[in-house]
N, CA, C and O atoms as CSV, one atom per row, in Angstrom:
chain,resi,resn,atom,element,x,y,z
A,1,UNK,N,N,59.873,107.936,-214.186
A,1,UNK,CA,C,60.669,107.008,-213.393
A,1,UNK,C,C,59.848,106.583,-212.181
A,1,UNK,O,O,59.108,107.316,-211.525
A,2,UNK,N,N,60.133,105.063,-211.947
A,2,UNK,CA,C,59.685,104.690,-211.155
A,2,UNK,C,C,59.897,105.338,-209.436
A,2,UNK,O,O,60.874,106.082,-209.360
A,3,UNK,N,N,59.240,105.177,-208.302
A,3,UNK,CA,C,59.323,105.901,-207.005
A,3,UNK,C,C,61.093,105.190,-206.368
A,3,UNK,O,O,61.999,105.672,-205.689
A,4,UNK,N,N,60.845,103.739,-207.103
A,4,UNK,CA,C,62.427,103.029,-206.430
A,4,UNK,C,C,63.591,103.480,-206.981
A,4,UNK,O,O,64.668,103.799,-206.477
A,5,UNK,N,N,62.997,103.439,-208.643
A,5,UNK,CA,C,63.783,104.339,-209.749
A,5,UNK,C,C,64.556,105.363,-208.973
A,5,UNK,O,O,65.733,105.364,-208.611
A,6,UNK,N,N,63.351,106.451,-208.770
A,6,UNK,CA,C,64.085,107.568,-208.367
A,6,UNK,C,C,64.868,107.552,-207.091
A,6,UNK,O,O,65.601,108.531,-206.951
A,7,UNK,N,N,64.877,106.923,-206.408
A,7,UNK,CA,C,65.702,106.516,-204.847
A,7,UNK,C,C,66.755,106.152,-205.236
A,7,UNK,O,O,67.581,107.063,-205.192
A,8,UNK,N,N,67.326,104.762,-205.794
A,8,UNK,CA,C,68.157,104.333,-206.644
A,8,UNK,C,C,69.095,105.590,-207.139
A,8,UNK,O,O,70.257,105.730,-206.759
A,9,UNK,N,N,68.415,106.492,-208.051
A,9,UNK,CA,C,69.032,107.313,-208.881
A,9,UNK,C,C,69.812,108.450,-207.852
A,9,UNK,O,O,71.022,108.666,-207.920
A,10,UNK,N,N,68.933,109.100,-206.935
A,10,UNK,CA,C,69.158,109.738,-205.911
A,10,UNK,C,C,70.506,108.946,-204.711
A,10,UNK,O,O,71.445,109.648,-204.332
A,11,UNK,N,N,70.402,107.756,-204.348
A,11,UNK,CA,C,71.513,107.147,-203.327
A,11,UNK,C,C,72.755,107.104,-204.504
A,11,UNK,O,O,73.940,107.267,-204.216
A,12,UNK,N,N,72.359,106.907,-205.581
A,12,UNK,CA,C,73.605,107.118,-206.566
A,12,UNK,C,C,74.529,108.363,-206.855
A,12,UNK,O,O,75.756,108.443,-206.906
A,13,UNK,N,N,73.630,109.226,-207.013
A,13,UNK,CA,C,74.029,110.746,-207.399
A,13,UNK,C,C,74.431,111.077,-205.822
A,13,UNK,O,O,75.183,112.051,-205.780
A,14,UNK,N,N,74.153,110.567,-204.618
A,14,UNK,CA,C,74.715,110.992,-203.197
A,14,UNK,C,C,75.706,110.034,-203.181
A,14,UNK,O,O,76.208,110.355,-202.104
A,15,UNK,N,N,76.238,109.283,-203.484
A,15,UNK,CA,C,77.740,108.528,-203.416
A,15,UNK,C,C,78.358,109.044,-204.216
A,15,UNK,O,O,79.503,109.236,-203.806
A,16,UNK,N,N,78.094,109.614,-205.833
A,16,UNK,CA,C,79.428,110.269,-206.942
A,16,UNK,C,C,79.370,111.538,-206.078
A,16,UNK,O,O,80.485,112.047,-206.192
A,17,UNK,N,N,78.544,112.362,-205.198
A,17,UNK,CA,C,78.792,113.498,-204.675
A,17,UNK,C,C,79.821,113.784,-203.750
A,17,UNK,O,O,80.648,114.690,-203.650
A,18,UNK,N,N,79.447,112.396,-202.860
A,18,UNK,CA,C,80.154,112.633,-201.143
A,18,UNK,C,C,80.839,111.820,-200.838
A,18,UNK,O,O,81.805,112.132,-200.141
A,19,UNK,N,N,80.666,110.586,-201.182
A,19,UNK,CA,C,81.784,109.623,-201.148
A,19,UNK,C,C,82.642,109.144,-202.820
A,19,UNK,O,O,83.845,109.295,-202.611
A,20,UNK,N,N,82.544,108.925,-203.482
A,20,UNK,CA,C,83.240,108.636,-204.497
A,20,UNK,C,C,84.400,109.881,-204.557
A,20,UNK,O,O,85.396,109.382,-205.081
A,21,UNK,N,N,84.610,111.055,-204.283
A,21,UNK,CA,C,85.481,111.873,-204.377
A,21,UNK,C,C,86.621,111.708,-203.306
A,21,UNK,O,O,87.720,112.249,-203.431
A,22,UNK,N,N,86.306,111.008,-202.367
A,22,UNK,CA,C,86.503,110.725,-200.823
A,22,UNK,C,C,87.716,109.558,-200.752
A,22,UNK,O,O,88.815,109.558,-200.197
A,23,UNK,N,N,86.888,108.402,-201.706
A,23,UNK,CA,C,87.408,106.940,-201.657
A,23,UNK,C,C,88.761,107.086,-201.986
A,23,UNK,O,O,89.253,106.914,-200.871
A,24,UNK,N,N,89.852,107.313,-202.855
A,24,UNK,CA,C,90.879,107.333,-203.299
A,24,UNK,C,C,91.039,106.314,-204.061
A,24,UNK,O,O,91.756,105.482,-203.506
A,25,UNK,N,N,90.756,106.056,-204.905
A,25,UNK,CA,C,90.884,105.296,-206.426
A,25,UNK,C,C,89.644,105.452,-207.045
A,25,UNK,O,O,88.589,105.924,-206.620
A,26,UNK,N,N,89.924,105.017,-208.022
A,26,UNK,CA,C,88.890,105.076,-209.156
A,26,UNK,C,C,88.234,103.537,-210.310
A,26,UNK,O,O,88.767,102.481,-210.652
A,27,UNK,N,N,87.013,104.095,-210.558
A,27,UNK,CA,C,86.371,102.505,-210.874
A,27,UNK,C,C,87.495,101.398,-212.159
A,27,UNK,O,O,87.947,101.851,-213.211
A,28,UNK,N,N,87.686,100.067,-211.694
A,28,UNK,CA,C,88.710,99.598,-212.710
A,28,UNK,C,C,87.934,99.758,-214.024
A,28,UNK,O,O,88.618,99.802,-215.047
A,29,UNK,N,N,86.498,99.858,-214.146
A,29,UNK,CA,C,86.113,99.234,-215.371
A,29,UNK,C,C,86.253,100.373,-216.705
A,29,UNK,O,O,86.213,100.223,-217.926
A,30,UNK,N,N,86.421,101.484,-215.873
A,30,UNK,CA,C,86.769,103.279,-216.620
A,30,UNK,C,C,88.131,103.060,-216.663
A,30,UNK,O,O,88.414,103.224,-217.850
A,31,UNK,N,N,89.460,102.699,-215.869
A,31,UNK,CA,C,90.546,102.698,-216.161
A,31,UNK,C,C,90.543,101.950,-217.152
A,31,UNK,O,O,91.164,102.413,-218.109
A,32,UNK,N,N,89.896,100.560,-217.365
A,32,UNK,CA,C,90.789,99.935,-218.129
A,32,UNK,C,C,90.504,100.283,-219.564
A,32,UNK,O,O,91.426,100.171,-220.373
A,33,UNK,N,N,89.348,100.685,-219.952
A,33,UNK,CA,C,88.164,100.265,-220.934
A,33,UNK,C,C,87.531,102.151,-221.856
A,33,UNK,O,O,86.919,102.366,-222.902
A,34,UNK,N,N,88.180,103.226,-220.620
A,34,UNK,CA,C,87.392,104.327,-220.617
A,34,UNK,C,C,86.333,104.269,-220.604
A,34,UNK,O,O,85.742,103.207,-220.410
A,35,UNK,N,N,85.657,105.567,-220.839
A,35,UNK,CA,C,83.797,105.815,-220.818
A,35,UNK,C,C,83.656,106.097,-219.292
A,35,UNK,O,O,84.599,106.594,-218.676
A,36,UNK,N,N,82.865,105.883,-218.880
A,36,UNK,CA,C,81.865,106.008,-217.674
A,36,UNK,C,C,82.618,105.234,-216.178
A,36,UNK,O,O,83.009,104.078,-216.337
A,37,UNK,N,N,82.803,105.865,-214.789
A,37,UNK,CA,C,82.515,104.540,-214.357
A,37,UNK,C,C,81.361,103.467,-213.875
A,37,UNK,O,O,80.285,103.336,-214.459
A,38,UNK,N,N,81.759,102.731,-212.725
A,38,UNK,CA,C,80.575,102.060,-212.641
A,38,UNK,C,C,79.151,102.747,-212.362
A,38,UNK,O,O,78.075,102.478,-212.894
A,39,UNK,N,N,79.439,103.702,-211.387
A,39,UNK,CA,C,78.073,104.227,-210.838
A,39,UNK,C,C,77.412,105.041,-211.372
A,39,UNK,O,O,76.264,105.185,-210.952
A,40,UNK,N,N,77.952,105.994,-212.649
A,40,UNK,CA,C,77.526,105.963,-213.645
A,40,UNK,C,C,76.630,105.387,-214.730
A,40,UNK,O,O,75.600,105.782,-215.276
A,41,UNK,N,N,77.465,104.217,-214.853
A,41,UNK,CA,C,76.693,103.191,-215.728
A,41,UNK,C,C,75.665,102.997,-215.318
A,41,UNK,O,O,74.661,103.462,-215.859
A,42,UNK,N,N,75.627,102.184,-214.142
A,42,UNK,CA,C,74.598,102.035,-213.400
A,42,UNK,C,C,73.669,103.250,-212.915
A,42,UNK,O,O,72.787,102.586,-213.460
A,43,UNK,N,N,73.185,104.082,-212.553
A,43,UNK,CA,C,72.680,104.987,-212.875
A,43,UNK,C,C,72.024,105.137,-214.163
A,43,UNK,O,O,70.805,105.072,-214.316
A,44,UNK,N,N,72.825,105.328,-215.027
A,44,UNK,CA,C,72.017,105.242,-216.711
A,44,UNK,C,C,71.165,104.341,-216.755
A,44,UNK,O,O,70.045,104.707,-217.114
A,45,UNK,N,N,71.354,102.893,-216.426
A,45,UNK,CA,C,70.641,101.827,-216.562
A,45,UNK,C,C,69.299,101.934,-215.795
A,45,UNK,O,O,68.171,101.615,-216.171
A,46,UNK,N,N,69.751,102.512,-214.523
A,46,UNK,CA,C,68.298,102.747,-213.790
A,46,UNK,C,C,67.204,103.704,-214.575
A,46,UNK,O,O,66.041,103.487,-214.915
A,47,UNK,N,N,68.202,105.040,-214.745
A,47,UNK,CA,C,66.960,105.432,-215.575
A,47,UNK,C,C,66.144,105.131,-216.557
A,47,UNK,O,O,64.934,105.356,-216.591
A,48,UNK,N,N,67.110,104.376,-217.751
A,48,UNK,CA,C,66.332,104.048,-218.408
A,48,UNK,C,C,65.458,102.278,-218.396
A,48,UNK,O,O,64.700,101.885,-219.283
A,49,UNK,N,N,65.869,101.462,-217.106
A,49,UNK,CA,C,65.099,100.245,-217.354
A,49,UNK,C,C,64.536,99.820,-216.362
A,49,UNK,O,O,64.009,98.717,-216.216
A,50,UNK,N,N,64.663,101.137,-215.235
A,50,UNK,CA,C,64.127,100.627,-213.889
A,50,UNK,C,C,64.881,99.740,-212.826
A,50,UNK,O,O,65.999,99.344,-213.153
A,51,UNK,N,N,64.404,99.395,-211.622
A,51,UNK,CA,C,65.684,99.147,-210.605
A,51,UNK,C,C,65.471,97.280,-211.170
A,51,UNK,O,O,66.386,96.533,-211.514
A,52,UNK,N,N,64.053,96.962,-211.103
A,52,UNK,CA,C,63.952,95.668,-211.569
A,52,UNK,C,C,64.853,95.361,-212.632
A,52,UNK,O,O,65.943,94.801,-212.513
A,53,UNK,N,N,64.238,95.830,-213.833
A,53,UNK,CA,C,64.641,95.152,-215.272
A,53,UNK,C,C,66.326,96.133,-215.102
A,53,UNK,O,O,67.165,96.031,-215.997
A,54,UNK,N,N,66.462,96.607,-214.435
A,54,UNK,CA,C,68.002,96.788,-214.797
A,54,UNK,C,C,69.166,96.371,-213.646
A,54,UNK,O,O,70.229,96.962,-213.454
A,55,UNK,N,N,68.625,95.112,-212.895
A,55,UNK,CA,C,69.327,94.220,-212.015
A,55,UNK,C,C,69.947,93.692,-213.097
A,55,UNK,O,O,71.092,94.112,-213.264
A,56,UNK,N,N,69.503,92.810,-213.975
A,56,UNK,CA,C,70.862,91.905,-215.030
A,56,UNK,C,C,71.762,92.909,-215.183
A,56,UNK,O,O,72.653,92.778,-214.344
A,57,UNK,N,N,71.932,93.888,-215.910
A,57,UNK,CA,C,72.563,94.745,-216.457
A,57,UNK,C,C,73.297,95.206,-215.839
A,57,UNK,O,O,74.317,95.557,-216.431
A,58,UNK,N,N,73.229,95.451,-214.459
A,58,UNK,CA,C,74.038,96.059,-213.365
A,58,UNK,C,C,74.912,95.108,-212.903
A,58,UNK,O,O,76.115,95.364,-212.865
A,59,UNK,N,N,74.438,93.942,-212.510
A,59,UNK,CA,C,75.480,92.462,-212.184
A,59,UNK,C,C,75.927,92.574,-213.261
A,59,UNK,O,O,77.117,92.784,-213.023
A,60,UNK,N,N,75.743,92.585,-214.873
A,60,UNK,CA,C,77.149,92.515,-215.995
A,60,UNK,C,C,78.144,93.322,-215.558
A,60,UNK,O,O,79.273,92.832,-215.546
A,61,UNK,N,N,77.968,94.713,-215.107
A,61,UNK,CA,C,78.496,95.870,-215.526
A,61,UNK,C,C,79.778,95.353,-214.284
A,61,UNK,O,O,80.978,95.425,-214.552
A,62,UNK,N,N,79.252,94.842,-212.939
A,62,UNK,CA,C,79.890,94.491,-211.903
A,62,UNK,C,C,80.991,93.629,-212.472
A,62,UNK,O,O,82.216,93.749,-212.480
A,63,UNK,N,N,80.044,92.594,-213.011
A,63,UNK,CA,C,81.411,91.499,-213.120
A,63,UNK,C,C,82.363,92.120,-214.075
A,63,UNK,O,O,83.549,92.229,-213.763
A,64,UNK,N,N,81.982,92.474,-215.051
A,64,UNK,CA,C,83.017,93.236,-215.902
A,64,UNK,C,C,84.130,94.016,-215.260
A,64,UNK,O,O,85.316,93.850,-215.543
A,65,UNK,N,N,83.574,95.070,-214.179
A,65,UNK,CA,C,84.670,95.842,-213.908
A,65,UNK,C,C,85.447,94.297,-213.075
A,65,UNK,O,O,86.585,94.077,-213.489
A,66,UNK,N,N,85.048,93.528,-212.252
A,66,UNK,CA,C,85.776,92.321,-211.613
A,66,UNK,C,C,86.892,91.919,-212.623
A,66,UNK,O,O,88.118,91.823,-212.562
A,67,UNK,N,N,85.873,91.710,-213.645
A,67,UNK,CA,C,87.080,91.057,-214.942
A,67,UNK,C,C,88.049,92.409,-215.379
A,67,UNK,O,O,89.071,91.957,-215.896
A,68,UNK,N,N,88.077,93.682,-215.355
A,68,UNK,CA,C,89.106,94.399,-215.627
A,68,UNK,C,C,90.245,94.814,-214.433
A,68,UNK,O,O,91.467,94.900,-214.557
A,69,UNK,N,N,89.664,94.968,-213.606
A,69,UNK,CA,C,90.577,94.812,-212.005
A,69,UNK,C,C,91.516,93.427,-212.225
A,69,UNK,O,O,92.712,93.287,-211.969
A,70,UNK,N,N,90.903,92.798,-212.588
A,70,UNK,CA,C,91.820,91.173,-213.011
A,70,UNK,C,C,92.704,91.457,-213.521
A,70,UNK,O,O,93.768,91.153,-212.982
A,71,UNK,N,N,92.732,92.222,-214.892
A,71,UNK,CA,C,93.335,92.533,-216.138
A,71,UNK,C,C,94.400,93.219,-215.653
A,71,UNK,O,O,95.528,92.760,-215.833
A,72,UNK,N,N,94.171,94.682,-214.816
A,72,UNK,CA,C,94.818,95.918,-214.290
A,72,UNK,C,C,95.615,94.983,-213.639
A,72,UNK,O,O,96.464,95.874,-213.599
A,73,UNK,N,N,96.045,94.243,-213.206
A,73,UNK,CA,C,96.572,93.827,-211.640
A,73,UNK,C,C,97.774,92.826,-212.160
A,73,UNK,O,O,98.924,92.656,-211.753
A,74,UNK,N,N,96.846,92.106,-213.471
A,74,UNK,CA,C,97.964,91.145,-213.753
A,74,UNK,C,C,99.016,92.072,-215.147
A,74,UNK,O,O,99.876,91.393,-215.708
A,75,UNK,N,N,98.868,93.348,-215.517
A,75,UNK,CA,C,99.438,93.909,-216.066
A,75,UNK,C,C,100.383,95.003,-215.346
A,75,UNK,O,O,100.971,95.904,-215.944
A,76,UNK,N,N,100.422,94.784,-214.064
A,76,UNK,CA,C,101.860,95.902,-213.733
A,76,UNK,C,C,101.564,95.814,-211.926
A,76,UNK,O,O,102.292,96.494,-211.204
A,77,UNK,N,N,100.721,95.145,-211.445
A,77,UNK,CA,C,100.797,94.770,-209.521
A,77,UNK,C,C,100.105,95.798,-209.169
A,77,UNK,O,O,100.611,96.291,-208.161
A,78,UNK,N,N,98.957,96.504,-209.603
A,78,UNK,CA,C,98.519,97.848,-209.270
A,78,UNK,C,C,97.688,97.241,-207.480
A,78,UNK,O,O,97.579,96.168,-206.887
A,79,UNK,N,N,97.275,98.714,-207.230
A,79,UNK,CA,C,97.085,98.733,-205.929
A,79,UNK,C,C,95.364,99.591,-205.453
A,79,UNK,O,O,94.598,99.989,-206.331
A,80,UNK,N,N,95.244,99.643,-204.865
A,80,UNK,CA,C,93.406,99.962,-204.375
A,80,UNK,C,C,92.515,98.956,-204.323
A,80,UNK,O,O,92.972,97.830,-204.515
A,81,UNK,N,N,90.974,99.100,-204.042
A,81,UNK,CA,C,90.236,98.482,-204.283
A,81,UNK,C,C,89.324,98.683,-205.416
A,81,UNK,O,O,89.379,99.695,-206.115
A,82,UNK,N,N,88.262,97.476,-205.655
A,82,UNK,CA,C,87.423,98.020,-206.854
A,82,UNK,C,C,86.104,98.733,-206.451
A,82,UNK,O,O,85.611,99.102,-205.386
A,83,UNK,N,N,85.878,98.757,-207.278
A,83,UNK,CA,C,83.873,99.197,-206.955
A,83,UNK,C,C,83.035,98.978,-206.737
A,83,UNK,O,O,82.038,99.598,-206.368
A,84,UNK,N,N,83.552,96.879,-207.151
A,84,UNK,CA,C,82.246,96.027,-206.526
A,84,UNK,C,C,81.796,95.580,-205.491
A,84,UNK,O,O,81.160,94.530,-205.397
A,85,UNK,N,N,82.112,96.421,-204.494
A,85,UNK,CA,C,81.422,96.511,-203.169
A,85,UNK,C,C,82.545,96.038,-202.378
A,85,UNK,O,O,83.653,96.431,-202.741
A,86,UNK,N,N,82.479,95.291,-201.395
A,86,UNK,CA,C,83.272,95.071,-200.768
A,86,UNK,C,C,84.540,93.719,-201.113
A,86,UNK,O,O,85.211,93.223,-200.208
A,87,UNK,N,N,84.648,93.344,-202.445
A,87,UNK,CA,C,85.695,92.516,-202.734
A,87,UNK,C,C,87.229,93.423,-202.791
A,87,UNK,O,O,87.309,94.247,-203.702
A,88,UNK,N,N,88.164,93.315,-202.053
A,88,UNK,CA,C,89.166,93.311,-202.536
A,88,UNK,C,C,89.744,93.142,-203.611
A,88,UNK,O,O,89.856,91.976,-203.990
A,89,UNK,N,N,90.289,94.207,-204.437
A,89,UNK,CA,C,90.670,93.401,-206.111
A,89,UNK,C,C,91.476,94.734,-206.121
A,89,UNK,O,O,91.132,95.907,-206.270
A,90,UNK,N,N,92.944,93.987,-205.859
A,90,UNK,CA,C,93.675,95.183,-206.864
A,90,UNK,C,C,93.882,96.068,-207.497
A,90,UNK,O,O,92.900,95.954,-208.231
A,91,UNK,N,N,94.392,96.945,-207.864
A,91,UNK,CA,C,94.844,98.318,-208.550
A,91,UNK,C,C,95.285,99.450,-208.526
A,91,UNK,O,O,94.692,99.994,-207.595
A,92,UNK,N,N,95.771,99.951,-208.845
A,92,UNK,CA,C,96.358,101.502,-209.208
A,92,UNK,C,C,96.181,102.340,-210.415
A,92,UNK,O,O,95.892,101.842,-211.504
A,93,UNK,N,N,96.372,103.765,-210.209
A,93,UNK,CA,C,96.488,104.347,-211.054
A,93,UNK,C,C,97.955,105.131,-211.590
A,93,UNK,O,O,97.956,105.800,-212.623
């Protein structure tokens, strides 16, 4: 792994540690869809394609959870925020 690789991988594995347990909700794109959540995903992607070649892949993974927070919200008024940084987007669990 690359030196950014591993930074990347490392600021990741220190947010599912210390803050993701913290936040109070959870990623829409795992509620809606199961599997992984985002920072997860992302993570995987770093390791295996690097921080470069796994920028596309990470903006999919984003908009996706965007597009399931959509989904969650217009199926029952849920409540929280999402994962994609600082947008506001609906939900509950």
């Amino acid at each position: 792994m690359s030196l950014a690789a591993t930074a990347a991988d490392r600021l990741i594995r220190a947010y599912q540690r210390r803050l993701s347990p913290r936040k109070g909700y959870a990623c829409a794109h795992r509620v809606a869809h199961g599997g992984t959540g985002c920072s997860e995903a992302v993570r995987q992607i770093v390791t295996r394609r690097g921080v470069l070649r796994g920028a596309r892949p990470t903006v999919a993974r984003f908009v996706a959870c965007y597009q399931a927070a959509g989904m969650l919200a217009q199926n029952g008024g849920v409540q929280g925020v999402c994962c994609c940084g600082p947008i506001p987007i609906p939900f509950r669990f």
